[in-house]
C-alpha positions in Angstrom: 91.6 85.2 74.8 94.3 86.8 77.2 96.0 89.8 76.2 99.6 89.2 75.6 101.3 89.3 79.0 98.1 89.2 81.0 97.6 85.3 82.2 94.3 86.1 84.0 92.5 87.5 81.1 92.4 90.9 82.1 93.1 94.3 80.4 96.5 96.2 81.5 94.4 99.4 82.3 92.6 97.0 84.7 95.7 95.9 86.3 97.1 99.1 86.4 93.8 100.0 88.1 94.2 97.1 90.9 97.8 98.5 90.8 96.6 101.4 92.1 93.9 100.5 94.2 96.1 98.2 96.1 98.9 101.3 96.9 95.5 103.3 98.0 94.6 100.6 100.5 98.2 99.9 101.5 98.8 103.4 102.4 95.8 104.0 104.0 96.6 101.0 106.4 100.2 102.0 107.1 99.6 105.3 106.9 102.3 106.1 104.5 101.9 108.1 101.1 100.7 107.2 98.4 103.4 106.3 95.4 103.4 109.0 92.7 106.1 110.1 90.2 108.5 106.4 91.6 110.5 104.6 90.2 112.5 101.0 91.7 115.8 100.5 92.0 117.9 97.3 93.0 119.4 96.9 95.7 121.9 94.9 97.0 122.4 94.0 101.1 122.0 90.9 103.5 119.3 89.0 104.4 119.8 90.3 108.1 119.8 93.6 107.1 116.8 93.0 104.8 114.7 91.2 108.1 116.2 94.2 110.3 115.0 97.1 107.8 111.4 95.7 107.3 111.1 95.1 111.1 112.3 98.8 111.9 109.3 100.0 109.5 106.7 97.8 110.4 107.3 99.0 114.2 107.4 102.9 112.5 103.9 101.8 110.3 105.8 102.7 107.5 107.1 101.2 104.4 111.1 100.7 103.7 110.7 103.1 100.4 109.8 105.6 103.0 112.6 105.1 105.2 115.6 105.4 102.3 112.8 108.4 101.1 113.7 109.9 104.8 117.3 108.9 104.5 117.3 111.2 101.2 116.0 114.0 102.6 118.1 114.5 105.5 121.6 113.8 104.2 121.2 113.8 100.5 118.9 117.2 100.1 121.2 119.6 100.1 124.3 118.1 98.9 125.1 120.3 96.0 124.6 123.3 97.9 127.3 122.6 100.6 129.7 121.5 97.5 129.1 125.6 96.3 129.4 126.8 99.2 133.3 124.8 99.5 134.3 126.5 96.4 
């Protein structure tokens, strides 16, 4: 019998498992790092945009969670330390 939430019979370790077996071969195909330490947000933008952002990383063999991950380090990095130095 399936384990509560698992409709194919298997274990979760096992899933988690294939979970992470899957990132390994995705990153070694795009190229981009593995996930370690993530969590997922929501968020919230056209379908235009969506199209426009996956394009941009699939030209850049990259993933979109790499380009906000990017985004964050150039202009979100060192935010509190330019607020300091205002004050």
């Amino acid at each position: 019998m399936a384990k509560r939430g698992d409709l194919f019979g298997g274990s979760d370790a096992a899933a988690k498992a294939r979970g992470e077996a899957r990132q390994r071969l995705t990153s070694a195909a795009t190229g981009a790092p593995a996930r370690s330490g993530k969590t997922t947000i929501t968020l919230s933008i056209t379908e235009a945009d969506k199209m426009k952002v996956k394009v941009y990383a699939m030209a850049h063999k990259t993933t979109v969670s790499d380009l906000l991950h990017g985004w964050i380090q150039e202009y979100c990095q060192d935010r509190g330390a330019e607020r300091n130095a205002q004050r």
